[in-house]
N, C-alpha and C positions, 0 to 999 in steps of 0.2 A: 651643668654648664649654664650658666648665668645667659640671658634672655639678651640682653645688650651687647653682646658679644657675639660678634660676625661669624659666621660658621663659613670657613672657605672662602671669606675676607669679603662674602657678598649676603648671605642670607640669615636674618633675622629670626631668631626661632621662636617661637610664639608660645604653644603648647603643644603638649603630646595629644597625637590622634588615636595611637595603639600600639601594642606590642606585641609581634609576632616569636615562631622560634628562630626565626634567622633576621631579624631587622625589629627595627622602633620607627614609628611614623612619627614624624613635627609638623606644626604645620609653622610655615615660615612666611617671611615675606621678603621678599627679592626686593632689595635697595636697588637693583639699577633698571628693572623694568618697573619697579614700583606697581608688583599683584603677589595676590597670594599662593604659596605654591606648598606641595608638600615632600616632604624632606626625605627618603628611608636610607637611615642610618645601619648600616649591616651591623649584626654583630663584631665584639671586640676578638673573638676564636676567629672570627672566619680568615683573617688579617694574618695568620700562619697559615696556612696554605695556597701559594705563591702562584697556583697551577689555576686553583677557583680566581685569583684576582686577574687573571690572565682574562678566564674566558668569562668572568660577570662583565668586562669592560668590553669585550667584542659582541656579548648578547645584548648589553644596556647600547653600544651604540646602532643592531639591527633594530631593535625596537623601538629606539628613534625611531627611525624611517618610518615606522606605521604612525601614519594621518589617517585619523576616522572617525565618528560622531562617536562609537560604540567601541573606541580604544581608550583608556589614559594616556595623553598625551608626555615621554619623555623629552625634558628641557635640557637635563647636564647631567653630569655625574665624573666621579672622582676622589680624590683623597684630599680630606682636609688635613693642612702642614702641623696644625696644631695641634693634632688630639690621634692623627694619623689613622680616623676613619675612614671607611670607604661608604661611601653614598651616590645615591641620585635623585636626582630632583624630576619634581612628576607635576602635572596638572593636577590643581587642589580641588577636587569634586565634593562641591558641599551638599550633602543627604547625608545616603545612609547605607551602608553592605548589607547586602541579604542574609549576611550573619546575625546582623544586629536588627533586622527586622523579624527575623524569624523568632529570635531569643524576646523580643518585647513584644510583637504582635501574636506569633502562633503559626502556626500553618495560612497560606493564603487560597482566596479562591482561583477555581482553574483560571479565570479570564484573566486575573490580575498576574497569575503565575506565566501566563503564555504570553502576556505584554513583556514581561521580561524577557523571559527565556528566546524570544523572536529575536529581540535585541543581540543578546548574548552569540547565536548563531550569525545576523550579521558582521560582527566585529571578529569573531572566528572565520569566517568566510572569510572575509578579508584579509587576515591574516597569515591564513592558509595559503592563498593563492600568491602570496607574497614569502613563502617559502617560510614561513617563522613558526614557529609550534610553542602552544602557548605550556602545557605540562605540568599545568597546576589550576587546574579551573577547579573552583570551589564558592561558597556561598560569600565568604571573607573576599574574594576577588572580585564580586560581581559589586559594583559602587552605583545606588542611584540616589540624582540631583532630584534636587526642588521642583524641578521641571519633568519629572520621570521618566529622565531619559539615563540609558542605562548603559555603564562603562568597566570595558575589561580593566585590568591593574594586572601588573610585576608581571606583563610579559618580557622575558630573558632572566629571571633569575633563575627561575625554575632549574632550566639547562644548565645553567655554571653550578647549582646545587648539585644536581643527578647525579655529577661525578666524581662528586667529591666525599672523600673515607669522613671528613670530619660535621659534613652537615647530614649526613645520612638519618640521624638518631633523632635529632630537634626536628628534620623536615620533611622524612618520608614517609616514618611514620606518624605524623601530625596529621597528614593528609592520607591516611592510608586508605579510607572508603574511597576514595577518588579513583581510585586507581584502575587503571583497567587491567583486567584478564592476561594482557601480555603483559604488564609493564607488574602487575605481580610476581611474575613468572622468571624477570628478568630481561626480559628482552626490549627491545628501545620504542621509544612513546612515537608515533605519526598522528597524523590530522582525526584517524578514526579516536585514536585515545582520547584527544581532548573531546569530541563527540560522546564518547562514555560518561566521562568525568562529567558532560550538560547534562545527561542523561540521569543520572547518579542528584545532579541540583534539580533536575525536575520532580524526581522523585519526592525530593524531599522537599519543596517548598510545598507543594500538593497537598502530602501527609504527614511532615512534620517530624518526621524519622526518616533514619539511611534504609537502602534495601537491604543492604547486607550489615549487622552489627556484627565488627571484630574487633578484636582486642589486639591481631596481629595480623602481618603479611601473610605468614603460613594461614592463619583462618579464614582470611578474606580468600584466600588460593582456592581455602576446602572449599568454603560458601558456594565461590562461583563455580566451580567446580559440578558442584552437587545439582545444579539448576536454578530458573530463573527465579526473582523473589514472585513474593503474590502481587497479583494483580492491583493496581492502582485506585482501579474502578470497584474493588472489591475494598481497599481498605478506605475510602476517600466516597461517600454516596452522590457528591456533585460533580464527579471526574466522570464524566459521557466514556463510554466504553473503548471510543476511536480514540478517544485523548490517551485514554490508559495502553493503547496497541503502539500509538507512535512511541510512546517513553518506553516501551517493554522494547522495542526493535533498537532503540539508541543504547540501550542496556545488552545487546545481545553478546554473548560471550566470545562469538567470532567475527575481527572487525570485517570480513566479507558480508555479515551480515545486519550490518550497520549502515546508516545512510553514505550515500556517494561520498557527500561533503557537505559543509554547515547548512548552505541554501536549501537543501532537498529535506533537510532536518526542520529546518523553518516551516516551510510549507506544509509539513506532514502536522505540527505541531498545530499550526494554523488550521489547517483542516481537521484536525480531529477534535476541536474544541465546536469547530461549526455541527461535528457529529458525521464530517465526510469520510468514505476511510480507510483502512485500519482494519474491518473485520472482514472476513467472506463471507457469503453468502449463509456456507456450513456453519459459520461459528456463529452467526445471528440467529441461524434455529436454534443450535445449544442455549441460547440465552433465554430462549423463550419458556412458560414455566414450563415443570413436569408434568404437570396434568393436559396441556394442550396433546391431542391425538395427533396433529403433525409431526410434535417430537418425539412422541410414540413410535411414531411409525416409522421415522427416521432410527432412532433409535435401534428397533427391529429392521431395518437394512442395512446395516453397518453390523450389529450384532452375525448375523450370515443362522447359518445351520448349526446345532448343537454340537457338542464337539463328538465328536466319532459316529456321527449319523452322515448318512449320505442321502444326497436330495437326486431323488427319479424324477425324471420329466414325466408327467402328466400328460396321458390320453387328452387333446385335444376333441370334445365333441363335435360333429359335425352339422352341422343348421339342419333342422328335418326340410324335405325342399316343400315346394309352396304347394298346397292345397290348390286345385283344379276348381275354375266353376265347373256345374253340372251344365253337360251339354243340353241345347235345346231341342223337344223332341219335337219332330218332325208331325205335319200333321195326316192323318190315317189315310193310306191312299194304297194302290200299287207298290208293292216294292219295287225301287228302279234297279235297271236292265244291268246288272255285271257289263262290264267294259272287260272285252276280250283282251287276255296277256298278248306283249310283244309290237314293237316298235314295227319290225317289218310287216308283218297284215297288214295294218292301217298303211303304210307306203304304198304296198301292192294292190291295197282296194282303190286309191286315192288314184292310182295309173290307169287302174281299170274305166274308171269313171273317166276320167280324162279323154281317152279314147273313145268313148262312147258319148261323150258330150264333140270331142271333136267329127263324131260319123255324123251327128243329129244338124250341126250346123252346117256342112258340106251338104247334107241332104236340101237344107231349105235354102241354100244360094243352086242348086240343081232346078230348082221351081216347084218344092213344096209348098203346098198350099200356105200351110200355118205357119205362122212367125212363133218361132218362140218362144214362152213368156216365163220368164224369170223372175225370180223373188228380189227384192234388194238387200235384205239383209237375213242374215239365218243367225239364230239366236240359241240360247237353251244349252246343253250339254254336248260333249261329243256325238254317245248313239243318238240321241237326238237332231243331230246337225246332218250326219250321216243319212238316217231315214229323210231326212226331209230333202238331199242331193239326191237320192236316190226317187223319191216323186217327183221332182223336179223333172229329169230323165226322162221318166216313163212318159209325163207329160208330153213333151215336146219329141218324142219318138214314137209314138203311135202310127 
């Protein structure tokens, strides 16, 4: 198609930006707003199948609707009279896709990988909660400008592809690592899928390979099937251990146990590049070396009792009780007087006395001579206290 010649009686086409299995990127320039924008011309097959032209033009005109820093903004779309392509026109984001950084740069580091991928979770968010599901996140789909700020593309194609017998072959399996767990399976893509699908790009800008290498649906089925890949932090040595937990939970094979939704995906993402996280407490001891005696010993409490041994509870000793000072011994004298057994004696001597102290005073209010004289305090032991009430007595009753 010759460059001078109006595509759709408004857009200039410039040069080619790429080529996909189902579409050709241009980039153009729009005569009547006069900017540059970029063009995807679908393929010339897809133009038979009357059911995909249906529902590309009901998903290109919901993905209008999405306005957002971290979206590509759709402008138009339609069929040009002349050549009787179906296209839409998109915001021309001048950088670069994370395809094409990966393939010229390499693997990137985590900080730079999670300034993305934050992004990419915004514009998913957003997306999400605006009911549109994007079903093809991939490294080719994530666009970053000069300004590295970073934009989703061909949200609603995806959908009008999904159902269709004749793009199945060029687009499903193109994108087939992408894919989550259910939607290999068969069954329909929700907000958690495209969470996989980030999950699956963070893997791999990190490490520079997919988690799962397949050649087919059925393999990527078995793969996942089989259990999760290796760890991030094991194959990546500047990926902090938290980093490598959050992308293993976006990758989990059941979307229950995948993040809520994009935001909570951000944050965990964010957080575990700070090193916040992602492990417990038990798998921070696992990390520690084998020689440390804590993971020893941890180790041997998890391990339990050999198998077919049973474990006795153990005799508990008992504390020997305290050792006694030696008594002090007394110094050499008399040995004192036995204290006579029994509460009542001593009651009965105590009345005896009484009465006998009461004769003695009745006696000298009668005009006994002597007054008499009494100790003021009695001191010393019982027999002791006793003998000395008892001279007392005698005293004053003579």
């Amino acid at each position: 198609m010759a460059t001078e010649q109006l595509f759709a009686d408004r857009y200039r086409l410039e040069r080619r930006l790429g080529v996909g299995g189902m579409a050709t990127v241009q980039l153009a320039f729009d005569t009547r707003l006069e900017r540059l924008v970029a063009v995807k011309l679908l393929a010339e097959h897809l133009a038979e199948d009357s059911a995909f032209i249906s529902r590309f033009r009901r998903e290109a005109l919901s993905a209008a609707k999405l306005v957002h820093p971290n979206i590509v903004q759709v402008f138009d779309f339609g069929t040009d009279n002349h050549s009787g392509r179906q296209f839409i026109v998109m915001e021309f984001v001048d950088g670069h896709s994370c395809a094409e950084l990966l393939r010229d740069r390499g693997p990137m580091a985590p900080r730079d990988a999670v300034e993305i991928l934050t992004q990419a979770c915004r514009g998913l968010d957003y997306a999400h909660r605006n009911g549109v599901i994007h079903r093809d996140v991939k490294p080719g789909n994530l666009m970053v400008n000069t300004e590295s700020v970073v934009k989703l593309a061909d949200f609603g194609i995806a959908k009008a592809a999904e159902q269709s017998d004749i793009t199945k072959v060029g687009s499903v399996l193109g994108t087939a690592a992408y894919l989550s767990p259910e939607q290999a399976r068969g069954e329909p893509a929700g907000p958690a899928s495209d969470l996989y699908a980030l999950g699956v790009v963070s893997y791999q800008l990190m490490s520079g390979r997919l988690p799962y290498e397949a050649a087919s649906l059925t393999d990527l089925a078995r793969l996942q099937e089989a259990g999760a890949p290796p760890r991030l932090d094991l194959e990546v040595r500047d990926v902090p251990p938290t980093l490598a937990a959050a992308v293993a939970r976006a990758l989990a094979r059941d979307p229950r146990d995948r993040y809520e939704d994009a935001a909570e995906m951000e944050d965990a993402l964010a957080d575990g590049l700070a090193g916040i996280g992602g492990t417990s407490a038990l798998e921070s001891t696992r990390m520690l070396p084998p020689t440390d005696e804590s993971t020893r010993m941890l180790d041997r409490t998890q391990a339990g009792p050999p198998t077919g041994a049973r474990r006795r509870l153990q005799p508990i000793d008992e504390p020997a009780p305290p050792r006694r000072a030696p008594a002090r011994r007394a110094p050499a004298g008399p040995p004192p007087r036995k204290e006579s057994g029994g509460a009542g004696k001593w009651i009965a001597l105590v009345l005896v006395l009484l009465l006998i102290a009461g004769g003695a005073y009745a006696f000298t209010q009668l005009g006994g001579e002597r007054q008499p004289q009494l100790n003021e305090n009695v001191e010393g032991s019982v027999p002791e206290a006793v003998d000395s009430f008892k001279q007392l007595v005698e005293d004053n009753t003579r």
